[in-house]
Every structure is written in structure tokens, then in C-alpha cells.
N, C-alpha and C positions, 0 to 999 in steps of 0.2 A: 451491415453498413453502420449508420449514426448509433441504430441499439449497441449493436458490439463494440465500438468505441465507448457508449455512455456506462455499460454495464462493466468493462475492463477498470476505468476512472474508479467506479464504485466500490469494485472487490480490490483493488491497490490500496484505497484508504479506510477499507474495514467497512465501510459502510453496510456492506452485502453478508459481513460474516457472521457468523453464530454468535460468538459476543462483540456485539460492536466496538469499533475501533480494535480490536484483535490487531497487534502489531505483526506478529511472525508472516501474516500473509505477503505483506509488503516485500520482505526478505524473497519467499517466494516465488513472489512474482518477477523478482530481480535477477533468481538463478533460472527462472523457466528461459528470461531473456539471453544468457551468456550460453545456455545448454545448446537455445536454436542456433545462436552466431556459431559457437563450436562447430557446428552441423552443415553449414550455411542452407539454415534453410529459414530465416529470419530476411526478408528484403529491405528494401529501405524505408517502405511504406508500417510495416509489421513493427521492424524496430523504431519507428522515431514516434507510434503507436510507442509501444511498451516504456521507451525512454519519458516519454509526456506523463502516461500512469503515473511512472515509479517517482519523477519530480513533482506530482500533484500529490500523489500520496504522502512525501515528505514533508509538503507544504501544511497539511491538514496537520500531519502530528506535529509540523512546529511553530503554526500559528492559529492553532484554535484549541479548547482543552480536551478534545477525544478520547487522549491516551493519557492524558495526566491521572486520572484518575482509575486503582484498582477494578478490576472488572470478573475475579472470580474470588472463593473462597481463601482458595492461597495464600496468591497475590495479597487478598488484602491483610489478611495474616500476619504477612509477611512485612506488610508496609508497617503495620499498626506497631507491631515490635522494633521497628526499627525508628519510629517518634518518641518508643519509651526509654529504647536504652539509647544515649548519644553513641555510647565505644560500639558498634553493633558486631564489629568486623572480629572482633576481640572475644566474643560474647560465648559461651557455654552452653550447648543446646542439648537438652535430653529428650528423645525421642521416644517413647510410651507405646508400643505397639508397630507393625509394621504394614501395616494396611495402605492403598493406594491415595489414599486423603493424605497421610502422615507425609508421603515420599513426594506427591506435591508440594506440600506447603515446604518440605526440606530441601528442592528441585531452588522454590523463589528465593529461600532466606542464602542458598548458596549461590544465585546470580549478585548478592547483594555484599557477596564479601567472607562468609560466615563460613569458616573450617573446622570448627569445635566441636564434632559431636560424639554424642552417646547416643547408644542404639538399645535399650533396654524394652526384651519381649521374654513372653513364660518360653518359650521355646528358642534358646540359645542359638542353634543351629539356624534358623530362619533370623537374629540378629544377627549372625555374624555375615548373614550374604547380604544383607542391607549395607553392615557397616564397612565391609570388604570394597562395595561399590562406591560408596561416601569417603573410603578413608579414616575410617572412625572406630571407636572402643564397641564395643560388643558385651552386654550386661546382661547374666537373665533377672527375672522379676525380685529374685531375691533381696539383690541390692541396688532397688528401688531410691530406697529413703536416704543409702550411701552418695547414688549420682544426684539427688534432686539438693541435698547441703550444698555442691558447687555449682549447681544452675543458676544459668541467668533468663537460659526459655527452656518454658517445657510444652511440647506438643506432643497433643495425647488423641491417639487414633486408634484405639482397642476394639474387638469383637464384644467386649463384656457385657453382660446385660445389664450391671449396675456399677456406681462408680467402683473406682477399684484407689483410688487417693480421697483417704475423708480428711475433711478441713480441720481435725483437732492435730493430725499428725503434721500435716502441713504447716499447722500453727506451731506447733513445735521445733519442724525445722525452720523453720523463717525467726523464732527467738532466737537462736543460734548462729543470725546472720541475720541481724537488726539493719545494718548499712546497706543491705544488697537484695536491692528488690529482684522480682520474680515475675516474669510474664508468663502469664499459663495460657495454652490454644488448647481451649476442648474443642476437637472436631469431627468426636466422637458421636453417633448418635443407636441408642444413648448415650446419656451424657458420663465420661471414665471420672470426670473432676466434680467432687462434693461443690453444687451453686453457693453454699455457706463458706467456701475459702475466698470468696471475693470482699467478705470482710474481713480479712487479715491484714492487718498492715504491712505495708511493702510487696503485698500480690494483686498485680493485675490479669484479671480472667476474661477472660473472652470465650464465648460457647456460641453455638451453632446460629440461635436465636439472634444472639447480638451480631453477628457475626453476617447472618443474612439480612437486619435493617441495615444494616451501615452499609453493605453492598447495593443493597435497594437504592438508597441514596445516589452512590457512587453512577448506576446506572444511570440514573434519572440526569446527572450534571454531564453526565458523557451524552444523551439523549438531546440537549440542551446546546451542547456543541455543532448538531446534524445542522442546522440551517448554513452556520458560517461553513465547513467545511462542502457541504454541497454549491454556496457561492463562487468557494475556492474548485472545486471540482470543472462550474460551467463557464467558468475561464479560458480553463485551460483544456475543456472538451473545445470551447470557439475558437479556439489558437489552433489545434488541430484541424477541427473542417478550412480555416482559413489556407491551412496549408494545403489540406488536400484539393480544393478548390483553386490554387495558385497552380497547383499542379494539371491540374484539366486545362487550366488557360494557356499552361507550358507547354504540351498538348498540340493543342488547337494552332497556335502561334509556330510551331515546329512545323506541322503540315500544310498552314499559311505556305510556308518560304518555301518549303519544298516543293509545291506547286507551284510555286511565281520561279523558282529557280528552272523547271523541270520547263517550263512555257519559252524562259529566257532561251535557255541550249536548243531546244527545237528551232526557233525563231532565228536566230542564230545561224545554225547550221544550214541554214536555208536561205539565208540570204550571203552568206559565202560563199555557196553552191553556184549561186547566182553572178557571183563577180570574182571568176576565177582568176583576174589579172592582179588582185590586190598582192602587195607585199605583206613577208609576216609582221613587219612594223606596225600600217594598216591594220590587218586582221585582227593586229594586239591592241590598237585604239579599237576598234568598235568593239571589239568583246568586254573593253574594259567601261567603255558606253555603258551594253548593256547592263552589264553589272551596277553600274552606277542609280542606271534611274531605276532598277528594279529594288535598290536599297532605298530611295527616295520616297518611290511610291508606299514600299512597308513600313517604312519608319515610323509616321505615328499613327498607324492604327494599331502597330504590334506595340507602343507606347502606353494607346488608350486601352487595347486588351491587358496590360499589365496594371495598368490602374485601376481596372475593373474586375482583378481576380478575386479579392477579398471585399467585393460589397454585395451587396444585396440582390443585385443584377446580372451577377456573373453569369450566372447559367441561361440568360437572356441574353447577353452579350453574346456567350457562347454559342448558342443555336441561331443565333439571326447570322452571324459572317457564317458560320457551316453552311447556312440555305445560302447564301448571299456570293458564296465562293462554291459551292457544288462541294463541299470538304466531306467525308466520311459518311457517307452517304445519306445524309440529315435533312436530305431539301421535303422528305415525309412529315419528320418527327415533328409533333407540335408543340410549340414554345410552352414551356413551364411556366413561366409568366403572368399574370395577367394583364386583360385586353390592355387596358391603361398604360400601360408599360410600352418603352421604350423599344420602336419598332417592333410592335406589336400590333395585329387587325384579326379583330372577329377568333383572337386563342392561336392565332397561326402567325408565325412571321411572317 
């Protein structure tokens, strides 16, 4: 019931996911909705559920900072390169290894625009399946120092035990391209990039270390987000019970008429019965009578049940005309209410 609606809210806008704010859930929970309709096995109650999620979850990412900020390694990798160099789309990336680190952070910098790359590993054969999937050049380790003269990022994800780029050679290439800085991602651990090429002029490094405060951060300001977007979430979780409580009153008010309708035809037919001389002119007045005052009588309480679907009372409203009319068999159940409440004695209507 209420859990399952509040817990659907939460996993839509990441709240509930392994890294907070995780956008792809949302996507997901977008196609579970289009898979059930396909199937029809999505009702209207399920789907206007899943539609509520998927615009709450929208809401979060696009008016609180949830998602603004990187939330893994990659990711932020990926950001941090792309504040250093403005051309980022344009940019020359050599890839150092072929390890599942590397192919993430290569995963974000290619959602971000970026088709330039090199794929340099000791074992050619395992670059060229990387760079076959990328679209990219394929280097073995040999000509290392060749690809990193036209880099503009270099992402270093090796097995090695010790670096395997020392900062004098590094130094060397970077004199050779005075104008054209250098973003390096060690994400290697340990660390493939000499710590000493970070004083090189026009190299920026970033390693594992820096790499996880700056994400600490990032977590912390996405953590700092949860209130607002949980505000946004108990919105629009009470937009929904209001509906679905509009909907019990729709309900209730349906099997109102259909019993006063169901009373009218007996009555009716029973007093026709009665005065077999009438014409069908006749017959057609007093049926249209009946009809009449049985509208008159319902009119405004099926009024006042509509105005009392989304307050506080409904479900007291609800259960007082169920006893009050003999409706669905409720003349047991006891008013959810309390005593104080409106046509309420002693917890019972």
C-alpha cells in the first residue's frame, strides 16, 4: 500500500540506490512502465503510480542538486577534464592500459562528446579489442612517448606494480609542447603516473587519492540535496493518496446510485403493477418522477462525498454513509476515525 508507493517515489529519484542520486534508475523505471503497458498488464491505478514516480523523479533532478554533481570515480574524471580543457569534444585521449577502471572513465568522457582516442597496452592484441569497440588507434607500449607528444588526456589504468611514465620523460615531452597542456588520470592503483610530474608545467594529475576526496565532497553536497528532494518526493507521494482516496469516494458514490436506482425500478414497477389503466404517456411521467426526485435526493451528498475525498475525513465519511446506506457490507466495520470525529460514538459510526 502507502510503503509501496513511498518506497517506488524513492528508488525513481535515486534516493534508494547504491550511489545516490544514480540517474539511469529513473530511465529504468521509465521502461519497466512502457514494457507492462506493452503487455497490458499495467492498470490505471499501477500506471498513474509509475507516471507520478517518473515526474517526481524528474522533479528531484531538476530542482534540487542530486545529480549535479559527479558521483563515481569516472564520472568525476571525467568532469574534472572536461573544466580543464574548454575544446573537450576535439581533445586527444590516450588510454594506458586496458583494465575496467580505464574503460569506465573512457565509457563518461565518450557520453561527453570525445572520439579521439588511443588505446596503448604491452599486449597489442587486447588494445586493438578495446580500440576496435571505441573506434580508436591501437598502440603497443612501445610507442608510449609517440602517442602521449599529441595528447591532451591521458588515462592510465595498468596492472603494473610501479609507475611505468616517470616525470623527467614526461618533462621532456611537455617541452616539446609548451602551449598544450596535459591532463593526466592515474587510476591506477598503484599509482602507473610518477606523483613528481604534477610539477610540470602544463600537466595536470589527478590520482586515486585526489580523486577520492574530491568525490567525498561531491557525495557530501549530493547528501545535502536529500531533504529538498525528499520535500519534493511527499508532494507528490499526497497528490497520489489524494487520488487514490478520490477514487474510493468514486466507489462509494457509484454504489450510492446504484442502490437508490436499483430501489427507484422496484418501486416502480410496483406501483404500475398497481394501475394497469395508465397510458404509456402517464407511465412515461411518473418514471420520469421517479427519476427525478431520486436525483434530487443524491445530489448533495454525492456533492458533499466529492468534497470530502481528499481531506482528512474521507475514510470517515466513507464508512459513516456505508453504515448509514447498508453499502458493501460495512454496517460491522469500525470507523477509522476517532470518537471526536464527525459522526462518530464510542470508535463506531
Amino acid at each position: 500500500d502507502q510503503h509501496a508507493i513511498h518506497h517506488l517515489l524513492r528508488v525513481a529519484a535515486g534516493l534508494d540506490s547504491l550511489v545516490l542520486g544514480e540517474p539511469q534508475i529513473l530511465g529504468q523505471v521509465a521502461h519497466a512502465l512502457d514494457l507492462a503497458q506493452a503487455q497490458n498488464a499495467a492498470g490505471p491505478l499501477l500506471t498513474r503510480l509509475f507516471q507520478s514516480a517518473i515526474h517526481g523523479g524528474k522533479r528531484v533532478r531538476s530542482e534540487t542538486q542530486i545529480g549535479r554533481n559527479p558521483a563515481s570515480v569516472s564520472s568525476l574524471a571525467a568532469s574534472l577534464v572536461g573544466r580543464t580543457l574548454p575544446h573537450l569534444k576535439q581533445a586527444q585521449v590516450v588510454v594506458l592500459g586496458a583494465g575496467e577502471m580505464a574503460e569506465l572513465a573512457v565509457e563518461a568522457l565518450r557520453k561527453r562528446g570525445v572520439t579521439r582516442m588511443t588505446v596503448v597496452n604491452r599486449t597489442l592484441e587486447r588494445a586493438r579489442q578495446l580500440a576496435q569497440r571505441w573506434q580508436a588507434q591501437a598502440l603497443s607500449f612501445e610507442h608510449l612517448e609517440q602517442a602521449l607528444t599529441s595528447a591532451d588526456i591521458l588515462i592510465a589504468s595498468t596492472a603494473a606494480p610501479q609507475a611505468v611514465i616517470n616525470a623527467s620523460i614526461l618533462a621532456q615531452i611537455m617541452q616539446s609542447r609548451p602551449q598544450r597542456p596535459l591532463v593526466a588520470v592515474d587510476i591506477a592503483v598503484p599509482r602507473n603516473i610518477d606523483p613528481q610530474a604534477a610539477h610540470i608545467p602544463g600537466v595536470h594529475l589527478y590520482n586515486m587519492d585526489s580523486l577520492n576526496h574530491l568525490l567525498e565532497q561531491s557525495l557530501q553536497q549530493r547528501l545535502q540535496a536529500v531533504p529538498a528532494a525528499e520535500a519534493i518526493l511527499a508532494q507528490v507521494e499526497g497528490d497520489y493518496m489524494e487520488y487514490l482516496s478520490s477514487l474510493d469516494m468514486l466507489t462509494l458514490i457509484a454504489d450510492l446510485h446504484q442502490q437508490a436506482e436499483a430501489i427507484r425500478q422496484a418501486e416502480l414497477e410496483k406501483t404500475l403493477h398497481r394501475l394497469p389503466e395508465l397510458t404509456e404517456a402517464e407511465r412515461q411521467r411518473i418514471e420520469a418522477l421517479s427519476k427525478a426526485l431520486v436525483k434530487k435526493l443524491l445530489d448533495t451528498p454525492t456533492l458533499r462525498l466529492r468534497a470530502a475525498a481528499t481531506t482528512p475525513s474521507a475514510a470517515c465519511y466513507a464508512a459513516a454513509t456505508r453504515r448509514l446506506f447498508g453499502l458493501g457490507g460495512a454496517a460491522t466495520s469500525p470507523c477509522p476515525c476517532p470518537a471526536s470525529n464527525l459522526a462518530c460514538e464510542g470508535g463506531e459510526v
